[in-house]
C-alpha angles and dihedrals in degrees: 000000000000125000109240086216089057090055090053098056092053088052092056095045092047090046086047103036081212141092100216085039098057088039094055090047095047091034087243127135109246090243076057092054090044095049090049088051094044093052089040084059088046086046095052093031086224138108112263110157128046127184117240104187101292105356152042138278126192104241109227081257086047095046077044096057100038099049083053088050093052089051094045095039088051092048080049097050088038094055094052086052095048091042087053099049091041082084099091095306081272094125145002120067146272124209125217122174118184144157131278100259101044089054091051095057106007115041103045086063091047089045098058092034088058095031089052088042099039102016083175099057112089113211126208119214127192126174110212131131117277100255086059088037093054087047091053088046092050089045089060089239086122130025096215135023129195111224140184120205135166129212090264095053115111120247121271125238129291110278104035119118116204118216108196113229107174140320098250111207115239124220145202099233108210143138094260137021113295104207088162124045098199097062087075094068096115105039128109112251140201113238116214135205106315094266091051092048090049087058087051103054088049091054086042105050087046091066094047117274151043118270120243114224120197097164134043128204138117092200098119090209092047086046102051085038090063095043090050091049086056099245099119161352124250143164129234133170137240095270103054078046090059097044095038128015120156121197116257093044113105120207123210125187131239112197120205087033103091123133132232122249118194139169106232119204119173126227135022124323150271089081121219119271094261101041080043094056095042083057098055084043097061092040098061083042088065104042087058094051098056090047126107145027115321090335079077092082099052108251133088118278092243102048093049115117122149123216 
């Protein structure tokens, strides 16, 4: 049977690429690290480590092992913190990554909601994109994730359940109202994270052309400032809208285009106390944010055209 500090120690070693590094993370000496890895290769009977001049390389078996560690040693962490806040939901921790639109509109809501409701319960926040988001969830490092995903998104892995939060509306962000698309052909435009271009080039390719970018940033402010300056185009959904809208950017609506928010857990249900009462959390959160008015469909009043 393998040691789970063993384990450990590959992981370290496999997130370093480095002996002293991975001993000064775990407290160990570095001979302490070699013995455990030496007794790790004896124990598997397999190669997992190879020397590369100085230093060290993962072998395939070792990259093996230690991918499989990261996701055990993360189911491990993440027991402790859903026994502890089992109790009543009066102490331990639940861990939540998003992305940066969702915590700036989302998340604050959900966050006082849970902290008023269950003022023992801490509560971790990271802001990443969803495909790193989904890997950390799988790993067992959060318990939830907020995602974002179109129709044409690929599926994720085995063992994620999606909880539908709400369908955010996407816009063409520009200095005056947009009714044609494809009047924008030839207009330079500003590329987001991979997920969001690819969007793009989909909307894009369904009026006619191929976009050209000129810029590329998924920084909502950095985005609405180019466009403002008059550099480029861009698209940006209801939600970076919410948490972040500039005057002289004009959003117009296309419809058909939303995206898809969701809250991602990982495993069977039912899901622990704290994830359970995240959950509920969000989900009031959206419910509020799609509420009202003009505000229902996720952007600012006075930035609201429709094409």
């Amino acid at each position: 049977m393998l040691d789970v500090n063993r384990l450990r120690v590959i992981d370290a070693v496999a997130r370093h690429g480095s002996v002293t590094a991975a001993a000064k993370e775990l407290h160990y000496s570095q001979p302490s690290v070699t013995h455990h890895l030496t007794r790790l290769e004896a124990e598997t009977g397999a190669q997992l480590l190879q020397r590369v001049g100085r230093g060290i390389r993962l072998t395939p078996a070792g990259q093996l092992l230690a991918d499989r560690a990261a996701e055990i040693l993360g189911r491990i962490d993440a027991a402790g913190a859903e026994l502890s806040a089992h109790v009543g939901l009066t102490a331990g921790r639940v861990r939540l990554a998003g992305f940066a639109s969702a915590i700036g509109s989302l998340v604050p809501l959900a966050v006082a909601t849970l902290a008023a409701k269950h003022p023992g319960l801490q509560l971790n926040l990271l802001d990443t994109h969803p495909p790193e988001a989904i890997e950390l969830l799988r790993t067992g490092k959060i318990e939830v994730a907020i995602v974002f995903r179109y129709d044409e998104t690929e599926p994720e892995p085995a063992g994620i359940r999606l909880h539908h939060l709400l369908d955010d509306p996407t816009y063409v962000l520009s200095r005056r109202p947009e009714p044609d698309l494809a009047a924008l052909r030839d207009a330079t435009w500003v590329g987001g994270c991979d997920r969001c271009r690819s969007h793009l080039l989909t909307i894009c390719a369904d009026a006619g052309f191929d976009p050209r970018i000129g810029f590329s940033s998924d920084d909502m402010v950095v985005m609405q400032a180019l466009v403002t300056a008059g550099l480029g185009i861009a698209i940006q959904s209801g939600l970076a809208l919410r948490a972040h809208h500039v005057d002289g950017v004009v959003a117009t609506e296309l419809p058909g285009w939303e995206r898809h928010i969701y809250a991602a857990t990982y495993g069977e249900p039912p899901d622990p106390p704290a994830t359970a009462a995240l959950l509920a959390a969000l989900a009031d959160a959206a419910t509020a944010a799609v509420s009202g008015g003009a505000a229902k469909r996720g952007a600012p009043p006075a930035a609201r055209t429709t094409a």
